[in-house]
Every structure is written in C-alpha cells, then in structure tokens.
N, C-alpha and C positions, 0 to 999 in steps of 0.2 A: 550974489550973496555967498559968505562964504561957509563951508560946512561948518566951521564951529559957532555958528548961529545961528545956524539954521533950527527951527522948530517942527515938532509934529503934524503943525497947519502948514508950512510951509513945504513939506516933503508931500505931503496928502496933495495938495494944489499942483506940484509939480505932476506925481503921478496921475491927476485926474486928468492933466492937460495931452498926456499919453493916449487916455481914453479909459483909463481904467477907474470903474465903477468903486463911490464910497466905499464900502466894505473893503473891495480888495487893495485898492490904496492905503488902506488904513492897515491891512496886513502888512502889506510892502513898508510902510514906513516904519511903523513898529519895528520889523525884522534891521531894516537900514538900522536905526536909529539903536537901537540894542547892542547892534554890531560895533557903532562908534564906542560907544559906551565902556565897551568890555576889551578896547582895544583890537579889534580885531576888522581894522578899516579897510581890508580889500574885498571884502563882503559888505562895507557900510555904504556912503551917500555918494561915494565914486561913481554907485553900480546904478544910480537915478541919469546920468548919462551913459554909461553903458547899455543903459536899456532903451534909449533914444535912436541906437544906433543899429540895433536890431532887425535886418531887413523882412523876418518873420512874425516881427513880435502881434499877438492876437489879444487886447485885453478884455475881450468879451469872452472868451475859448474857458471853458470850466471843468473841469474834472468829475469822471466820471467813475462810480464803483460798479465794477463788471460782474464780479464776483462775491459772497455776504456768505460764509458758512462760519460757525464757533470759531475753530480753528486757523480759517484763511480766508483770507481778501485778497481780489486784485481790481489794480485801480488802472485806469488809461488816463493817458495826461490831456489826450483832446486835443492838444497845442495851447494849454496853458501853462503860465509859468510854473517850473517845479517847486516854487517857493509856497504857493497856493493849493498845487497839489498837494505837500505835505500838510500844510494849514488844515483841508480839509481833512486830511487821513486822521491827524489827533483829533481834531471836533469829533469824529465819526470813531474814532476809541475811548473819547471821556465818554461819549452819552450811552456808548453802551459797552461795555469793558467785558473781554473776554472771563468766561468763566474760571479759568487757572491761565492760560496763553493763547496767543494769535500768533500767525505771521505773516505779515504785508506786503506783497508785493507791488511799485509802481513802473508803471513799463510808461516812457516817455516822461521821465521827471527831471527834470534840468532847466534852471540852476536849480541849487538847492540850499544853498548860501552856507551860512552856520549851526551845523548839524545839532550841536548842543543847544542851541536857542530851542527846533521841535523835541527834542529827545524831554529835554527841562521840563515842557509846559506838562507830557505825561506824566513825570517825576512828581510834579506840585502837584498833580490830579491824583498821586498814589500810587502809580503805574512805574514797574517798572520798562525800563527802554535801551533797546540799542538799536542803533538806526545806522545804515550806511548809506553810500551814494555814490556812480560812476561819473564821471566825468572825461571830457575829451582826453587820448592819449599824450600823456606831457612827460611821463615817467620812462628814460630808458634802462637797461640794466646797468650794474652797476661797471660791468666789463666794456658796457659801449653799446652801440648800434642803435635801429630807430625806436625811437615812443612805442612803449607796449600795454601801460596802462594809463588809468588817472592817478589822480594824485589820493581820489577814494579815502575820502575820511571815515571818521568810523565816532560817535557817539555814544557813553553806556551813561544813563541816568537812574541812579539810583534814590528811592523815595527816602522821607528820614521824620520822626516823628519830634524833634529837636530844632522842626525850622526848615532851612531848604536843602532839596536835593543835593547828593554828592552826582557832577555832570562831567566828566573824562571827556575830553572832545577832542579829535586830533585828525591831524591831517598825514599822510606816507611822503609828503614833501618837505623840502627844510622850509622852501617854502611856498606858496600858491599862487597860483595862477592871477586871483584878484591882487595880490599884491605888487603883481606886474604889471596890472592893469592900471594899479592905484599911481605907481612909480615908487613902491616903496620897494621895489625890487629888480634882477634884471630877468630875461627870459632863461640867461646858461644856471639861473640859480635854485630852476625849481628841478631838481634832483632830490633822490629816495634819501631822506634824512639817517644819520648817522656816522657822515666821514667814514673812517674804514670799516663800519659795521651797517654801513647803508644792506647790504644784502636783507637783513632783515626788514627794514620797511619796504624794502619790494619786494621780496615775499609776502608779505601780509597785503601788499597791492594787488599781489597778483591773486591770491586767496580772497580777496574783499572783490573783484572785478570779476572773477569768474561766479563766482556764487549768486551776485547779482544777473551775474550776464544768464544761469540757468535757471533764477527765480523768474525776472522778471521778463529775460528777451532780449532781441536786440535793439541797437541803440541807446541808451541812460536809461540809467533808473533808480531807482532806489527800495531798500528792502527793511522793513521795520520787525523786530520782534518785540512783544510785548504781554507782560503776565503782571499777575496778581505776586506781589511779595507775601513770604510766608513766614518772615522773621523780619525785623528792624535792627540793619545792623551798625548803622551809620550813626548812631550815639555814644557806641563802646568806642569806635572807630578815630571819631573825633576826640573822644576825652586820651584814648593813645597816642591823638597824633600831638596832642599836649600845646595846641593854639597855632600852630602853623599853617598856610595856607593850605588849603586843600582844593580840588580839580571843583570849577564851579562856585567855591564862595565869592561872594563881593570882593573888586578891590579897594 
C-alpha cells in the first residue's frame, strides 16, 4: 500500500503488528499521519518501517515521571519511544497546568519526530510552549571537522483566542535526518542551515544541545517550558500580518 492511501486504521494495524498497544499506536499514527499532512514527510509514514528496523525497539517500555514539583518535572524515557514520551508529558501538562510555569526535563527521549505537533496540542490546551529536542550528532561546524551536534529543533507555540495557535517549528538543519531517511534528501545535505550565515544555526545548535545536555543528561533528550499566558497576542498579530501565512496556520 502506498502512503498516499494509506488510512488511520491502516497505520494503527501496522503499528499493532510491531507490538505496540492501541493507545500508543493510535499516538504513533496520529503523529505519522499529521506529519504527512503538513508536509513534513521525513517524520511521516516513512518512519512505520523505520521503526521495523530498530534492533532495540521496546513497544510495551512506558514512560515514566521521576520527578512532580510546581515548577519542575523530570521524566525517564524507560526505553520507550520519545514520541510517547512527549505524548505523555502534554497529557500530564493539560490535566494539571502549572500555576504561572514549569520546566520539563526528559532524559532518554528520542525520536521525537515534529516538535510542533506536541508544542501545538499545549497551544490549543491554552499553554504556552517551547519544546526542544537532541538528537544524534549530524551537525558539523561550519569551518569543517566531525558532527558536534543534532540537528535540535526547537518549537514555540503560542495560544490565540482567534482560533489556533501561532506554532514556529524549525529545525538547525537545511535539512533532516528523516528526510534522508525518506530519500528526499542526501546525507552531505544535512548542514547548519543558512549558506554563508549557517554559523548562526549552529550556534543556536550548539546553545539548544548543551542546555538540554545539562537539564536533562546524557544521551537525548528533550526539555519543555511551559506557562500560563498573561496577555493574548496573536489577534493584533495576525490582523498586522494583514492574511499571510503565518508559522502553524493550515495550508
């Protein structure tokens, strides 16, 4: 079957045949299937054989919160998928919503697919969000020499009383790793995005990977912040931006 016909039962079935329990099938496909949607297919229904291929993959392995104070969380991934892991972290932010901010740390979260898919679902809950995420070294400077970061996207979702979220989602690469995976890319082409001004995304990689690496640990992770907004600004916002697309509307 091919991905463009494929359906939501169709992705669930696959994932069940994995081993992975309704519920989190049902995460899993949702996140694939979003991802096709929004163009952004090397995070989409590529990644249901990528995950086939996985010689560690655990689909009963769940996530666990280690840590539950106002202000901070930490979560262990258990050896489940970081895609789950984050699934859990928002469930476990809407039902009980910091009183002004939190911040999340999850040690062992990878993948973590499309950071603006979990940053969003806070956004629609009211929440503001910005979520990062490590990933394997693919990034080297811009002068040369080996892989020093991930490619560490980074998520800001802003809440909006006008309808949906304003969702920034971006990656420090031109372009990602799934996209190499998908073939819609080559491997010499995931370099710090910006041609002669790449120094900036790697900076901000290297800024985004260390800050994770001392919240959350070694190995992947991912680190969320998350508050109460205290003014609504994304209605002035959009009547200036005068109908043009903006980061997160529908296409």
């Amino acid at each position: 079957m091919t991905r463009e016909r494929m359906t939501d039962a169709d992705a669930v079935d696959r994932l069940r045949a994995l081993g992975f329990g309704e519920r989190e099938a049902g995460i899993l496909a949702d996140h694939f299937l979003t991802a096709e949607k929004r163009g952004k297919r090397g995070h989409g229904l590529t990644r249901l054989d990528w995950l086939a291929t996985l010689p560690d993959l655990d689909p009963a392995a769940q996530p666990e919160r280690v840590v539950a104070e106002e202000g901070f969380e930490r979560w262990e991934g258990r050896g489940a998928l970081g895609y789950l892991t984050l699934a859990a972290i928002v469930d476990a932010q809407l039902a009980a919503p910091p009183a002004r901010g939190r911040i999340v740390a999850a040690h062992e979260c990878f993948p973590t697919g499309v950071l603006g898919y979990w940053a969003g679902q806070l956004a629609e809950g009211g929440l503001i969000a910005v979520l990062t995420a490590t990933s394997p070294a693919r990034l080297s400077h811009p002068e040369g020499g080996p892989p020093l970061t991930g490619t560490n996207a980074i998520a800001i979702a802003i809440p909006s009383s006008d309808g949906g979220p304003i969702v920034a989602d971006l990656s420090m690469g031109k372009v990602t790793h799934g996209e190499v995976l998908a073939g819609y890319a080559r491997p010499e082409d995931v370099v710090p995005f910006g041609g002669e001004h790449s120094h900036k995304a790697f900076s901000l990689a290297v800024g985004l990977q260390l800050l994770v690496d001392a919240l959350a640990g070694d190995g992947y992770g991912a680190v969320l912040v998350v508050a109460r907004p205290e003014a609504d600004p994304v209605p002035a916002f959009r009547e200036l931006a005068g109908g043009v697309r903006l980061p997160g509307d529908s296409r």
